[in-house]
C-alpha positions in Angstrom: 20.0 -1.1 9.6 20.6 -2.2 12.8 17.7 -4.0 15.0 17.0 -1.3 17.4 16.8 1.2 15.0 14.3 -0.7 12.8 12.1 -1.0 16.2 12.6 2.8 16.9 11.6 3.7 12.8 8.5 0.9 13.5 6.9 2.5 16.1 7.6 5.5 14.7 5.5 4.6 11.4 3.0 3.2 13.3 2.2 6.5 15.5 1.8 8.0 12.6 -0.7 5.6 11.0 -2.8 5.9 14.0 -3.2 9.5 13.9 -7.0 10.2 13.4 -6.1 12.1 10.1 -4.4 9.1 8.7 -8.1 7.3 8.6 -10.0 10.4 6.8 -9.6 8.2 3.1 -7.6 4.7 4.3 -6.9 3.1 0.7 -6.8 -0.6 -0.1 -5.0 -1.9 3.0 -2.8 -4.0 1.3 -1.9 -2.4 -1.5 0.2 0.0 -2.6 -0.1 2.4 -6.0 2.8 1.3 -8.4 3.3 5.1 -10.1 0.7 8.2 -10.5 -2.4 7.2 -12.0 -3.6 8.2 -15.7 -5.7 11.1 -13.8 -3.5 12.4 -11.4 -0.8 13.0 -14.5 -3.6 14.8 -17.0 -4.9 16.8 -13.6 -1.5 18.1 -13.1 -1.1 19.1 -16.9 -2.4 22.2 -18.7 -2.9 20.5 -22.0 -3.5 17.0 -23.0 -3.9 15.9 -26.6 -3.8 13.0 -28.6 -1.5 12.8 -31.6 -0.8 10.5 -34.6 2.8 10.2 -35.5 3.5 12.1 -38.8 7.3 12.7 -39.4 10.0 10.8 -37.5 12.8 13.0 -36.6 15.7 13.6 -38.7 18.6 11.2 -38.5 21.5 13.3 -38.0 24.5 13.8 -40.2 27.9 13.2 -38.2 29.4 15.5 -40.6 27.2 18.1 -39.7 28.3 19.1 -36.7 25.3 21.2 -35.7 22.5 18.2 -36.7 24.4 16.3 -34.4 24.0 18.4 -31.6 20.0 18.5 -32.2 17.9 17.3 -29.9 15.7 14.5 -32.4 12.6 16.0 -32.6 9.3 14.4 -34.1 5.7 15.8 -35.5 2.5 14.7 -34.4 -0.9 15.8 -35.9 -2.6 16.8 -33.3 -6.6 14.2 -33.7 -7.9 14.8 -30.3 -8.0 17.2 -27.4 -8.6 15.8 -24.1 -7.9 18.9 -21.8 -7.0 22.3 -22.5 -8.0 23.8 -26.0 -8.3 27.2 -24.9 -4.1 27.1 -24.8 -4.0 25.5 -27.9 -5.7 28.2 -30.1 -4.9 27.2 -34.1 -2.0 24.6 -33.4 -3.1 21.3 -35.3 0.9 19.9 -34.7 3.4 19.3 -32.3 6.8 18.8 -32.7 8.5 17.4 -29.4 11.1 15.5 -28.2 10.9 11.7 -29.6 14.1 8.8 -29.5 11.5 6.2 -30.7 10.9 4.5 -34.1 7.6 4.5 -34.2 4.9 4.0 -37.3 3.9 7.0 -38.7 -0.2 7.2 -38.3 -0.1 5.6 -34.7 -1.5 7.3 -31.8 0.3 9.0 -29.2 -0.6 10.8 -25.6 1.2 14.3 -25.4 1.1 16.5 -22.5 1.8 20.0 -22.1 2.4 22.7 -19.3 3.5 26.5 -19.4 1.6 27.6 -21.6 1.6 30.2 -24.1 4.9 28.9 -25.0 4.1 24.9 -24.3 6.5 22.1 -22.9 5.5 19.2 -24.0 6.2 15.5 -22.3 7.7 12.8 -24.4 4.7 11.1 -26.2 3.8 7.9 -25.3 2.3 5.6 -27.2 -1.4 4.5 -27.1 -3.0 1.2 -28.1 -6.5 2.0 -29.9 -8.2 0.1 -26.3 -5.9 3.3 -24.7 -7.1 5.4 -27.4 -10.4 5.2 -26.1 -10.0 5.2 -22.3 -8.0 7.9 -21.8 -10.7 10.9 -22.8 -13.4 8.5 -20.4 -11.1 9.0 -17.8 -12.2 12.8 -17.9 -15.7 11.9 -17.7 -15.8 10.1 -14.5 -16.9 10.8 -10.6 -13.5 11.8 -8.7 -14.7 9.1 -6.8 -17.4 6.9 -5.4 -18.6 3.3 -6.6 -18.9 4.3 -10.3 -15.3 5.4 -10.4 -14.6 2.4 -9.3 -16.9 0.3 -11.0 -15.1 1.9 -14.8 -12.0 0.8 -13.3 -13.0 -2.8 -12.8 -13.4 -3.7 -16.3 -9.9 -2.8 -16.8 -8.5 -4.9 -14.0 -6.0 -7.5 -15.8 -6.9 -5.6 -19.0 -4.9 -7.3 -21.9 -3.3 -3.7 -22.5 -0.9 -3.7 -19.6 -1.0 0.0 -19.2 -4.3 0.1 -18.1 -4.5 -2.7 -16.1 -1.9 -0.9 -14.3 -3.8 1.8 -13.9 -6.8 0.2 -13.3 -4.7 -1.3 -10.3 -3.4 1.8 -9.5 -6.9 3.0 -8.9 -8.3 1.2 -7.1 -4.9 1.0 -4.6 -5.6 4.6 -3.9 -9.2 4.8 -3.5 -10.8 5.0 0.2 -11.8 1.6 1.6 -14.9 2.4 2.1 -15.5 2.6 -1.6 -14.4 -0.5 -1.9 -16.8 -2.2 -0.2 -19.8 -0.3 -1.4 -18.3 -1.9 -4.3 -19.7 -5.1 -3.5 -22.6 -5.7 -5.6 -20.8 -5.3 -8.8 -17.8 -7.4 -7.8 -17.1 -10.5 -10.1 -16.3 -13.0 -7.7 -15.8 -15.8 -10.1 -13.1 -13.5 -12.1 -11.2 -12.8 -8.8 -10.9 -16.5 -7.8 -9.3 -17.2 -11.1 -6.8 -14.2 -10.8 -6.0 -15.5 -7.1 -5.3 -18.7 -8.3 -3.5 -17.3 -11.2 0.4 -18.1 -10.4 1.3 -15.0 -13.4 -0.4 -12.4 -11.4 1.9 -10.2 -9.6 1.8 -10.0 -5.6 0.8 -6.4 -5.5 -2.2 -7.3 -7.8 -3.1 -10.7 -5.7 -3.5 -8.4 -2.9 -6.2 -6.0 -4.1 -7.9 -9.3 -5.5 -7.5 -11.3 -2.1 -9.4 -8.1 -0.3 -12.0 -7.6 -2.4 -12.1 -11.6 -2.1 -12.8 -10.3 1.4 -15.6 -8.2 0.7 -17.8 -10.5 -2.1 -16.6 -13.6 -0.8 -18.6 -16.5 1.1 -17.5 -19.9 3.2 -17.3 -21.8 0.4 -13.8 -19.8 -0.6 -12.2 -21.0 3.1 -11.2 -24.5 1.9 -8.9 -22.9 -1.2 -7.5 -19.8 1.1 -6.6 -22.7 3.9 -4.6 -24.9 1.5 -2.9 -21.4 0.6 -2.0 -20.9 4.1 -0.8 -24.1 4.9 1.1 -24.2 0.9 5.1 -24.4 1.6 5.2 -23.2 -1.8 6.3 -19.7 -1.8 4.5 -18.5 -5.1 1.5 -19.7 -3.8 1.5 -17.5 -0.7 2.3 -14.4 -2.3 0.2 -11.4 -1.0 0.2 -13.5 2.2 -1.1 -10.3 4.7 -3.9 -10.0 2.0 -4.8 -13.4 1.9 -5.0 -13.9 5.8 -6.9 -10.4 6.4 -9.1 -12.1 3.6 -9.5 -15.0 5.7 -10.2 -13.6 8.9 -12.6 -11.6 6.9 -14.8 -14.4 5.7 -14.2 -16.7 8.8 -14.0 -14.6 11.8 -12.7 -14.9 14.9 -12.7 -18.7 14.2 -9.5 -18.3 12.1 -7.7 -17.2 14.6 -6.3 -20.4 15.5 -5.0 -20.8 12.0 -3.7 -17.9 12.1 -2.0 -18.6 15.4 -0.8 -22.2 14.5 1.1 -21.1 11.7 2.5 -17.6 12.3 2.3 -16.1 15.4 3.3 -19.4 17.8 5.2 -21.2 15.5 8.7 -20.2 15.9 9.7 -21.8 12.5 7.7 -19.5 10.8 9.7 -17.3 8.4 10.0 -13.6 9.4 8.2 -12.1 6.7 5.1 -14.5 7.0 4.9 -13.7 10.6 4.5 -9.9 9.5 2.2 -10.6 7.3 -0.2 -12.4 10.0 0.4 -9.1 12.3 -0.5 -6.6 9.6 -3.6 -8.2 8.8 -4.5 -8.6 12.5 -3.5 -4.9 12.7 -5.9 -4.1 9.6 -8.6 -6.5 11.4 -8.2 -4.3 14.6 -8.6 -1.1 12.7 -10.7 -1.0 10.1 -13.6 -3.7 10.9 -15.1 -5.1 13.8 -15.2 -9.0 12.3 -12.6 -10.0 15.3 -13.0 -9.1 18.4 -9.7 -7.0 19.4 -9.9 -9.4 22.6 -9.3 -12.1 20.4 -6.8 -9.9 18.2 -4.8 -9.2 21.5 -5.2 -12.4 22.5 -3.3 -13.7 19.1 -0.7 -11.1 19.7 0.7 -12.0 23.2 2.1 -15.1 21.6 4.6 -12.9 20.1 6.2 -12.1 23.5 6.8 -16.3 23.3 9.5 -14.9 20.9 11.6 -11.7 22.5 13.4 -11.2 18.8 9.9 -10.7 17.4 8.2 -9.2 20.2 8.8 -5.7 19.2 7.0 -5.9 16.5 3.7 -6.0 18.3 4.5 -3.9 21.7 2.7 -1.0 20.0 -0.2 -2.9 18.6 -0.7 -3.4 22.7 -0.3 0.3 23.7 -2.5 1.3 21.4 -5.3 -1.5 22.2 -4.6 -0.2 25.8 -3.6 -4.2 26.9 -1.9 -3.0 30.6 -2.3 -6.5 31.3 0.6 -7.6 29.6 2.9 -4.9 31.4 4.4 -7.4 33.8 5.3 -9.9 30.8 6.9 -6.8 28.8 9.0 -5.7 32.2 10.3 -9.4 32.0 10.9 -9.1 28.1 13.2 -6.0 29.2 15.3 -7.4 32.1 15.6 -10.7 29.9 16.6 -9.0 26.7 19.9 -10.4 25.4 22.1 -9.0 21.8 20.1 -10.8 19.9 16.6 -9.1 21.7 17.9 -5.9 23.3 15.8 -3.7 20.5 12.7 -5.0 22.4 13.8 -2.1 25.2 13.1 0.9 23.7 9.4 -0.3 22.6 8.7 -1.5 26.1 9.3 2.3 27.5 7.2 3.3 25.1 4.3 1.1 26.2 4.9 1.8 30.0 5.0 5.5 29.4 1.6 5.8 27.1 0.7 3.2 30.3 -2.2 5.2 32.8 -1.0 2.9 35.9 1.1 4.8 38.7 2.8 1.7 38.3 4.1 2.0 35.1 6.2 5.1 36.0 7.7 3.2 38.9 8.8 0.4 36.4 10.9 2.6 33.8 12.9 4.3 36.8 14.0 0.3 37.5 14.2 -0.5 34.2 16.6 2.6 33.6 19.1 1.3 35.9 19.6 -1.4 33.9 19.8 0.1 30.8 19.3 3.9 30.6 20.6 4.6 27.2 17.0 2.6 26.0 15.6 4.8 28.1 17.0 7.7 27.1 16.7 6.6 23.3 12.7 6.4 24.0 12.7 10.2 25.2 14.5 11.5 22.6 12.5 10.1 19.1 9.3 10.4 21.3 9.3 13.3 23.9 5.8 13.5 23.3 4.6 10.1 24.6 4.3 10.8 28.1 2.4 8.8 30.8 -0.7 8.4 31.4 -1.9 7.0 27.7 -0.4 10.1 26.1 2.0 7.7 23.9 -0.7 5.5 22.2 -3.5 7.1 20.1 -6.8 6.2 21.7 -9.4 4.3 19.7 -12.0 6.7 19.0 
């Protein structure tokens, strides 16, 4: 993908983030469900049961030339229902499609749609801890701090399954929920799974923002030395762990922040990201940081015209008109290896309310009018006048 197509799909993605709808139930912000949760599957099903394994399907004969064209089927006795009896009526077992080689007399989740004549889904197969948790699941809130409180004891659970689901969770709940959460969170378990090198990233993340939420001054010292780590493992989750710092330390980290990721032009691409989505999650969803001081961290990315396009709408939408006469600059000044820094700055002068903003794209489309014209076409909507960035409500 091509630069000035990734600027284009950027702002793009972030219009549509700023839409007021897009804020009616913001999940974690730095985290990102890994598959449909345990509940989402049995709300889409008619049936749900729980089966132990009771005859393995039959190996088939390759001189039987029909066996062989069987589809191996197994039989499960049928020990618990978990949703939909009513479709069941007298079946006690199930026979359904099954390639494992599993023991006889373990349990297994089977789920069914269509009914009268059933599909069922290939079983999976159920630990006893999974055993147990999957007909709580139907107990719970649909959401709110209990929800979320079940779902905490099963965070890094030692049966993989539900600790993804766990995760998966609490990725999708609202943020707010999150942070009524508070009380209940076990901050001494989260330090240990932050500082836990096995823990996957996506994991790290939710840990590192809740970190956020329960987490006091005496955390800073260990989430600095992270910051300033050259060790790659040891900043994984990195826009987690500097929205988590921000968090506890305020505008104060800002510097920091600044020092390592947003002047320094050494900084690696994807850590300099990082820094901008958690000043963009800073900017959006709490007040901790003044978005002064947030805009203030920001300009330092027009120091860097390859990088600058990645925070042009961050300074539309913040309404920062100031900067116009640096972006104009960015545009005349724009080489191959910064020319996808045009199409952002139309953007910004057209959502710009200043008569003079309108004055600078008809000079700045002299000089390169396909940007211009690029800007009109993906967004014909943006307009003058403020119409291009969503207002802060």
């Amino acid at each position: 993908m091509k630069r000035s197509e990734f600027s284009t799909i950027l702002w793009i993605a972030l219009t549509l983030f700023l839409l007021p709808s897009a804020h009616k139930a913001a999940a974690c912000p730095f985290c990102a469900a890994v598959s449909q949760t345990f509940t989402e599957e049995i709300d889409s099903m008619d049936t749900v049961v729980i089966g132990e394994l009771v005859k393995l399907p039959k190996k088939s004969d390759a001189k039987d030339e029909v066996a062989s064209r069987e589809t191996p089927k197994a039989t499960f006795q049928i020990v618990q229902v978990v949703k939909g009896g009513k479709f069941l009526l007298d079946t006690s077992t199930i026979e359904t499609i099954y390639f494992g080689d599993g023991q006889l007399g373990k349990p297994f989740l089977i789920m069914g749609v269509d009914p009268p004549k059933i599909m069922w889904s290939t079983p999976l197969q159920l630990t006893e801890r999974a055993r147990k948790y999957i007909p709580e699941l139907l107990a719970l809130p649909k959401e709110g701090v209990p929800r979320l409180e079940f779902f905490q004891k099963h965070l890094e659970d030692d049966d993989e399954m539900l600790a993804r689901d766990a995760y998966d969770e609490f990725a999708k709940a609202p943020y707010s929920i999150v942070l009524a959460l508070k009380p209940k969170m076990n901050h001494t378990k989260l330090l240990d799974w932050i500082q836990d090198g096995d823990i996957p990233a996506s994991r790290r993340r939710l840990y590192l923002t809740m970190l956020g939420v329960c987490g006091t001054d005496k955390d800073l010292p260990m989430l600095e030395a992270m910051l300033r780590s050259e060790d790659r493992k040891a900043k994984a989750g990195l826009d987690a762990m500097i929205g988590c710092y921000l968090t506890l330390k305020g505008a104060e980290g800002m510097p920091l922040v600044e020092e390592l990721f947003l002047k320094n032009e050494k900084s690696e691409y994807a850590d300099t990201y990082a820094a901008i989505m958690a000043l963009r999650f800073h900017g959006s969803e709490t007040d901790i940081v003044p978005k002064k001081r947030i805009l203030e961290g920001l300009r330092y990315m027009l120091d860097r015209p390859q990088l600058a396009d990645l925070v042009i709408p961050d300074l539309a939408r913040w309404e920062d008109w100031d900067s116009m006469p640096r972006l104009v600059k960015l545009f005349k000044e724009a080489d191959e290896k910064s020319s996808w820094v045009r199409v952002p700055v139309i953007n910004y002068l057209r959502a710009c309310p200043d008569p003079a903003a309108e004055e600078q794209i008809k000079e700045l489309e002299k000089i390169d009018p396909a940007a211009v014209k690029r800007a009109n076409t993906f967004f014909p909507f943006g307009g003058s006048k403020g119409a291009g960035a969503p207002k802060e409500s």
